[in-house]
N, C-alpha and C positions, 0 to 999 in steps of 0.2 A: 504494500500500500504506500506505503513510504517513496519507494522508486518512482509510483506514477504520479505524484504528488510532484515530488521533483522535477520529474517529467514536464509535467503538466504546464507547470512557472517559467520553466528552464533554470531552475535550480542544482546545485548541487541538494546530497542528501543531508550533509554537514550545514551547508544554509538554510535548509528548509526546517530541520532541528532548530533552527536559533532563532529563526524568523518565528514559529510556531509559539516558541517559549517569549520570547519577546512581548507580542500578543497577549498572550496569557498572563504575563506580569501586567503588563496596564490594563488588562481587566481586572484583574484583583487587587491591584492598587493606583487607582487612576489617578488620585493627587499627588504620588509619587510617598515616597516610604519615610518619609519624615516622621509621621505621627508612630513608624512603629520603634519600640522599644528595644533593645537588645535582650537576651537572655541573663541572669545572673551568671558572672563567672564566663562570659562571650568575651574571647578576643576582639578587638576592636581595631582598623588596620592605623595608622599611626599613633596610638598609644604607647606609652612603655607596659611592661608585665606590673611594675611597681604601682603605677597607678598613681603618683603620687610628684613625679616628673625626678625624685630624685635617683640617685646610681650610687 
């Protein structure tokens, strides 16, 4: 299914995977993800591990 999907577009099947998911993220968060919260104990990417900014 996937191949004729690709097909279809003229996609690769690697772009039509990200195109799909793409889609699917601003359906489920259409104002963009600000309002969501991280996990406790979530890496966060420019943070230090410290949390605290010192070393």
């Amino acid at each position: 299914m996937l191949e004729a999907v690709a097909q279809y577009h003229g996609f690769s099947k690697s772009s039509t995977i990200t195109n799909l998911l793409k889609k699917e993220f601003w359906r489920i968060f259409p104002g963009g993800t600000d309002a969501v919260q991280p996990q406790p104990g979530a890496r966060i990417s420019g943070q230090d591990l410290a949390g605290d900014g010192e070393r």
